[in-house]
C-alpha angles and dihedrals in degrees: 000000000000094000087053094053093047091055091046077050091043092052099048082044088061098041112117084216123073120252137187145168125205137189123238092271091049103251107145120245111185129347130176126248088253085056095049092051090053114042087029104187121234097256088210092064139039102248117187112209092276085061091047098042092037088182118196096266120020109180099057088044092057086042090059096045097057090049088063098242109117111248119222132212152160136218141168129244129198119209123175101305102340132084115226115213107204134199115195137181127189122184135149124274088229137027078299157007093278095083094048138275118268106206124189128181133208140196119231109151086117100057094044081048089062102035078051096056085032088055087055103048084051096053091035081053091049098048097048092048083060097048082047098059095037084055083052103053090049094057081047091061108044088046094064093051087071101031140037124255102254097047086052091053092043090054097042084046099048114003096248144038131225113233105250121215105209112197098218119008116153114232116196107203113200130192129153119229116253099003087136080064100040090045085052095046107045144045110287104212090057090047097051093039080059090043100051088045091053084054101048091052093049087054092066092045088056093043085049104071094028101270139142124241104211106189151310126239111181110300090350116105119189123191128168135200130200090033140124081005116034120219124176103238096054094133090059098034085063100040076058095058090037088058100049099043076055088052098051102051089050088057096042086048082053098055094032135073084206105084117210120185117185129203120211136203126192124184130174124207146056118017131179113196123181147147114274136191119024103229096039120028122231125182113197145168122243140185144029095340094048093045092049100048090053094051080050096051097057088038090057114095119231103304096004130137110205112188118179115230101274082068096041081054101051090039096061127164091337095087138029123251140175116207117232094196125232114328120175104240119196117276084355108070120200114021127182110217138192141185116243096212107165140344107249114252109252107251 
């Protein structure tokens, strides 16, 4: 019997975990070396186990104890440099703490070590996955100032995008009268900071009624409508546009000393758009309708809107024109035009 208790000693003596064992009033009765190491008693006092353990709250430790359910804990040691991280459990050897406590004690500093990098990496993770898709976004967004919705979507999809021919798609060409004199003659930075306020605010016109803008070059502004997606009122959708880029110079004009007069072209047909260029993407608008709305741009007098026939058509009764009569435009011949004057109230 008592070899058999020496090598029972002998085996908790060898645990890497601590072990004790207490009596119902929590005097310790045998601990292992591990145990002692760790729950080192103050050699100046007598300390039972709960002294020892000192677990974070006592009371409620004790409380469950003597109700017979085993209370879990953990605490923090310090040993020489390093920092232990304990987990300890303490329950009765019986159905409760009359018959004694049984404690053990294990190290998991380890394990806390690597929920604790593991924690991090998911957090670091988590934190690039957000500046990704910020960055994301960003590229997004800058993406879909130079090319439609649908032809962005198309090349993130599938790398590339396939040219499209419309059959009938409606392009709007801007320009304002003397702005090569007004760019020699005054201080640049103002000019262009005028300049970039009367687009923006053509943007929102164009977004406004569903439209594209194409592109700027210098003191050009294109802007399609019917294209890439096609919608059946493009014509109107851009007069529209066309109106209201008219109405806001004029009220500009009204609040400015600088006077900007704009010229405006607006040709339906044919368009080509596509994708152009392999390190910077362009996307841009080819063919008749393109081609036309620029001739009817520099044909258009200071503030006017000039449309060919096929617009005037699709337009309809919704909207006042003046016809201009037959004029031979360049590589077109013969060409009908008419004024687009004002969009009819809605009765």
């Amino acid at each position: 019997m008592t070899a058999s208790i020496d090598v029972t000693r002998a085996a908790l003596q060898a645990l890497d975990c601590a072990v004790a064992c207490a009596g119902p009033d929590g005097a310790i009765l045998f601990e292992n070396s591990r145990f002692f190491e760790w729950f080192a008693p103050d050699p100046a006092a007598e300390c039972d186990v709960w002294t020892r353990l000192a677990p974070p709250h006592p009371e409620r430790a004790r409380e469950r104890v003597a109700q017979g359910r085993a209370y879990t804990f953990e605490v923090e040691r310090q040993k020489s440099v390093r920092t232990l991280c304990l987990s300890v459990s303490v329950r009765p050897l019986g159905e409760d703490a009359g018959a004694g406590l049984l404690v053990q004690a294990f190290d998991v500093s380890k394990t806390k070590e690597a929920e604790y990098m593991l924690d991090s990496y998911s957090k670091m993770a988590e934190r690039n996955a957000k500046d990704l898709q910020r960055e994301k976004e960003r590229v997004e967004k800058l993406l879909l100032n130079i090319m439609p919705r649908t032809v962005y979507e198309e090349l993130r999809d599938y790398g590339t995008t396939t040219p499209q021919r419309f059959e009938s798609g409606s392009v709007l060409m801007l320009d304002f009268v003397g702005f090569t004199d007004m760019a020699i003659s005054r201080d640049p930075g103002a000019l262009i900071s005028e300049l970039n306020d009367i687009f923006s605010a053509f943007d929102r016109i164009v977004e406004l009624f569903g439209c594209e803008r194409i592109k700027t070059i210098g003191d050009a502004y294109v802007a399609v409508s019917g294209l890439p997606e096609y919608t059946p009122d493009h014509a109107a959708n851009i007069a529209k546009v066309a109106l209201r880029m008219r109405r806001y110079i004029d009220r500009r004009n009204s609040a400015h000393t600088t006077q900007w007069l704009c010229r405006i072209g607006i040709a339906t047909g044919p368009v080509i758009g596509s994708m152009v260029g392999i390190q910077k993407y362009v996307y841009d608008i080819f063919g008749p309708a393109p081609n036309l709305a620029a001739r009817l741009e520099a044909l258009s007098g200071p503030m006017q809107i000039t449309v060919n026939r096929e617009t005037a058509d699709a337009l309809g009764s919704d909207f006042v024109l003046s016809p201009q009569g037959p004029v031979t435009v360049k590589g077109f011949g013969e060409v009908e035009l008419f004024s687009l004057d004002a969009e009819r109230a809605v009765r």
